[in-house]
C-alpha positions in Angstrom: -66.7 21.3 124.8 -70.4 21.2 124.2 -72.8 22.1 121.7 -75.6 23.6 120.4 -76.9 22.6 117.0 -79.7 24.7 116.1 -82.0 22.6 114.1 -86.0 23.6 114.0 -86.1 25.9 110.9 -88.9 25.5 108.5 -86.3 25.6 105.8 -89.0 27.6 103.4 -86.3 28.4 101.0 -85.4 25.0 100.4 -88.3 23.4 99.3 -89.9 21.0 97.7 -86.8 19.8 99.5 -88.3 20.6 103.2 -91.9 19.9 102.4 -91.4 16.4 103.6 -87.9 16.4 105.0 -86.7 18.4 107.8 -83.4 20.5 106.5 -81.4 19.0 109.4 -82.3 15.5 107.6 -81.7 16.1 103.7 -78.7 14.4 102.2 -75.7 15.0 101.0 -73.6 12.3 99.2 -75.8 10.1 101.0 -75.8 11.2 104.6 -78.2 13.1 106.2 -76.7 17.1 107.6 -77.5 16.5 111.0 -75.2 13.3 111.1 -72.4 14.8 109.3 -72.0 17.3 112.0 -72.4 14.8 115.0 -70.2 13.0 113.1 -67.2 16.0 112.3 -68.1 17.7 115.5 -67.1 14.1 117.3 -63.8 13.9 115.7 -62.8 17.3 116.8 -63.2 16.3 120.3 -66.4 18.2 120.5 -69.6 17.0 122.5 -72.0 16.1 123.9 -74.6 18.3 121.9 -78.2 19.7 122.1 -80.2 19.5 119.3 -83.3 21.5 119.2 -86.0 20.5 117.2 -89.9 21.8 116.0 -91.0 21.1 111.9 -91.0 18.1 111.5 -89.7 17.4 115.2 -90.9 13.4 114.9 -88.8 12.5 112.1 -85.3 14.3 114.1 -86.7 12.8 117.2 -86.9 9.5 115.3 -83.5 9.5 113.4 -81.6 10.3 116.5 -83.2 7.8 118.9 -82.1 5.4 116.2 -78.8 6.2 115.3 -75.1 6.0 116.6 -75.4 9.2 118.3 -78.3 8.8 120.6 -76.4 8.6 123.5 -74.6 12.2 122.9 -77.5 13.5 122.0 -80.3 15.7 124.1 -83.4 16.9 122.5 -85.3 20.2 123.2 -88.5 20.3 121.5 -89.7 23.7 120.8 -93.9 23.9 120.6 -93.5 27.8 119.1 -90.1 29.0 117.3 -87.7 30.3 120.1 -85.1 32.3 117.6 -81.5 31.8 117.5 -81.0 33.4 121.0 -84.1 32.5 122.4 -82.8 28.9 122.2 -79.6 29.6 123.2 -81.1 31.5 126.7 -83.6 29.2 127.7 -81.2 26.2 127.4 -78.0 27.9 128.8 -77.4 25.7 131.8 -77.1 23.0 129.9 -73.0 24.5 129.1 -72.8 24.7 132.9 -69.4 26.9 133.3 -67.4 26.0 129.9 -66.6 27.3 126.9 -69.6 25.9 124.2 -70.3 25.7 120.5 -73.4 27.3 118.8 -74.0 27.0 115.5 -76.3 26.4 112.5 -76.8 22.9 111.1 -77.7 23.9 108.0 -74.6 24.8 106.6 -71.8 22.4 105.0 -68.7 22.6 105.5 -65.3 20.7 105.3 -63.2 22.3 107.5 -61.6 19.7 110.5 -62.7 22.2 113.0 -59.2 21.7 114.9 -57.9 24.9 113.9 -60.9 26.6 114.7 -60.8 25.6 117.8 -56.8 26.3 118.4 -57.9 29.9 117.2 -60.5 30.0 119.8 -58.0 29.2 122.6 -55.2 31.8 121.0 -57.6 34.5 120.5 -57.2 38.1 121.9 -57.4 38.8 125.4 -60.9 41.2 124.5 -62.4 38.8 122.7 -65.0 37.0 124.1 -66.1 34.5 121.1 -64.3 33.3 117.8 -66.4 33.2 114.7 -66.1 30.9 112.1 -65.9 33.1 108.8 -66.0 32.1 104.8 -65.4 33.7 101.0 -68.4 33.8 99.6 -69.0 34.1 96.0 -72.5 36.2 97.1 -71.7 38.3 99.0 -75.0 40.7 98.6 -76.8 37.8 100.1 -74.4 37.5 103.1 -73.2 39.0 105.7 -69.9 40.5 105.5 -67.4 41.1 108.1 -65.1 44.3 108.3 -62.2 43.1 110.7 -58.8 45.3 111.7 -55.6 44.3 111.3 -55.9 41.3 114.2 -58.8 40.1 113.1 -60.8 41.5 115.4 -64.6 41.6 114.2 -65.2 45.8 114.1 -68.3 46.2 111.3 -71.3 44.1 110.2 -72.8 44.6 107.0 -75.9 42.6 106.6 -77.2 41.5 102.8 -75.6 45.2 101.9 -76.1 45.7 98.5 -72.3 47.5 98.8 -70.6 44.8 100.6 -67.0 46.1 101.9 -65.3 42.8 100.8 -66.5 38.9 100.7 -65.9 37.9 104.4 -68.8 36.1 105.6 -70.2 35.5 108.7 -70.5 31.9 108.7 -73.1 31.0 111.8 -70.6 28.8 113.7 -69.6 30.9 117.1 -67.8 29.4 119.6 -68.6 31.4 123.2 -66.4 32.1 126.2 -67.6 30.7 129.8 -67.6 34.6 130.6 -69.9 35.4 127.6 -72.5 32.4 128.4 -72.8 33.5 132.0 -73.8 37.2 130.3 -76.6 35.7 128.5 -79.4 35.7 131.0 -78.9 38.6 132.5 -77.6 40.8 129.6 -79.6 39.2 126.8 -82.5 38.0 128.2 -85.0 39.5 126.0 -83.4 38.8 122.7 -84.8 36.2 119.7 -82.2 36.7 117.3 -78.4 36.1 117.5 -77.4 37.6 114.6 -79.2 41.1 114.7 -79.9 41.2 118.5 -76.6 40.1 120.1 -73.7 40.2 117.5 -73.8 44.1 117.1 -73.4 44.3 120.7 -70.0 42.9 120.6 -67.9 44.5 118.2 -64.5 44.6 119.3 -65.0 41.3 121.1 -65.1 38.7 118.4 -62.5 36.7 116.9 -63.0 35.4 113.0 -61.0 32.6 112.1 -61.9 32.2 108.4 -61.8 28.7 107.2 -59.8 27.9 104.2 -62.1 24.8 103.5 -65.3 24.4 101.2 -68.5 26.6 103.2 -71.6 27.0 101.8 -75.0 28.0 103.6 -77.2 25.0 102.0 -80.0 27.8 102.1 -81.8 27.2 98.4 -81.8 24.4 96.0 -79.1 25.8 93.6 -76.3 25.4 96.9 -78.3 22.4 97.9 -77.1 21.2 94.8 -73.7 22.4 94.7 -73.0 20.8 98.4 -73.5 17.5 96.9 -71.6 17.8 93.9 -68.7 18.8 95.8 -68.9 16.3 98.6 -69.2 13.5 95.7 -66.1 15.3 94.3 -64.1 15.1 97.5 -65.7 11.8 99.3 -62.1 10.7 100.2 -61.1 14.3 101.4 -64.1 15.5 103.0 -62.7 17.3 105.9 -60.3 19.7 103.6 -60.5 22.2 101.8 -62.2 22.0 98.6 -59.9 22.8 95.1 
């Protein structure tokens, strides 16, 4: 299966982090984000991946050319921001007629991806996507999933200051051949996956909520709290964290 690692965020909520560093490229426990997906994506029989690239695109371009994933790898530089769809759209032949991965490389997290991708395969008949979902301890700043009784993705609730639950939405969508092949011609004018395309299919998305350690490496407090935890669990770093 193949996949798209969104990676050309400013990362404005992360600096002084970012000023110098590309998100995709900060640390944790030592290893920079990007690689520890290539990496754990790999292992789950995932690949070959597009990464798409824009601040900072030289030092991405740079770290990839040079390292043990070069050769799964495609770049897309992006001169002007595309969005989260936009990216997804303009590079959609690259999934040709398969099933594909999109997802955020910003987040951390230790789940083995193997039963995320078992849940994918056993997921209602309706359901065109499986979403990888999370507890989160925030969920004001999240957002929140309302699902019925199989799981079945029926509500969104975006940063809600009312939350119905701690659910989250956790940026990691795996999409059906039959979804992909909608995308140009159904979605063609959207920017945003999130806002733009996911309230279009309720009723037709799949969470599988991880049981593992998730967090959204989105300000220096969680930046912080990644590492601590992957230092904590070095030797277990695809389970869940206790």
């Amino acid at each position: 299966m193949k996949a798209l690692l969104l990676a050309a965020g400013l990362g404005t909520r992360l600096r002084p982090y970012t000023d110098t560093t590309p998100k995709c490229l900060i640390e944790i426990n030592g290893q920079p984000l990007l690689d520890f997906w290539l990496e754990k994506l790999t292992a789950a029989g995932v690949g070959p991946f597009l990464v798409n690239t824009h601040y900072l695109y030289e030092q991405v371009e740079s770290h990839l050319r040079n390292g043990p994933f070069s050769a799964a790898v495609t770049l897309v530089r992006e001169d002007e921001l595309l969005g989260t769809a936009g990216t997804l759209i303009k590079n959609i032949d690259f999934f040709a007629d398969d099933d594909g991965l999109l997802m955020h490389a910003d987040n951390f997290c230790m789940d083995d991806f193997h039963g995320f991708l078992q849940a994918h395969k056993d997921r209602p008949a309706e359901c065109e996507m499986t979403m990888m979902a999370f507890k989160t301890k925030t969920p004001k700043s999240c957002g929140i999933l309302e699902l019925d009784s199989r799981g079945i993705v029926i509500g969104f609730h975006e940063k809600s200051e009312n939350p119905p639950g701690n659910r989250a939405n956790g940026a990691i969508y795996l999409l059906s051949s039959t979804l992909l092949k909608r995308f140009r011609s159904d979605y063609a004018h959207c920017k945003d996956f999130s806002t733009e395309i996911l309230p279009t299919l309720l009723g037709k998305i799949y969470a599988y909520e991880t049981q593992a350690y998730f967090v959204d490496i989105g300000t220096p407090d969680t930046y912080r709290e990644a590492n601590i935890v992957a230092r904590k669990n070095k030797n277990n770093i695809c389970r869940s964290a206790s």
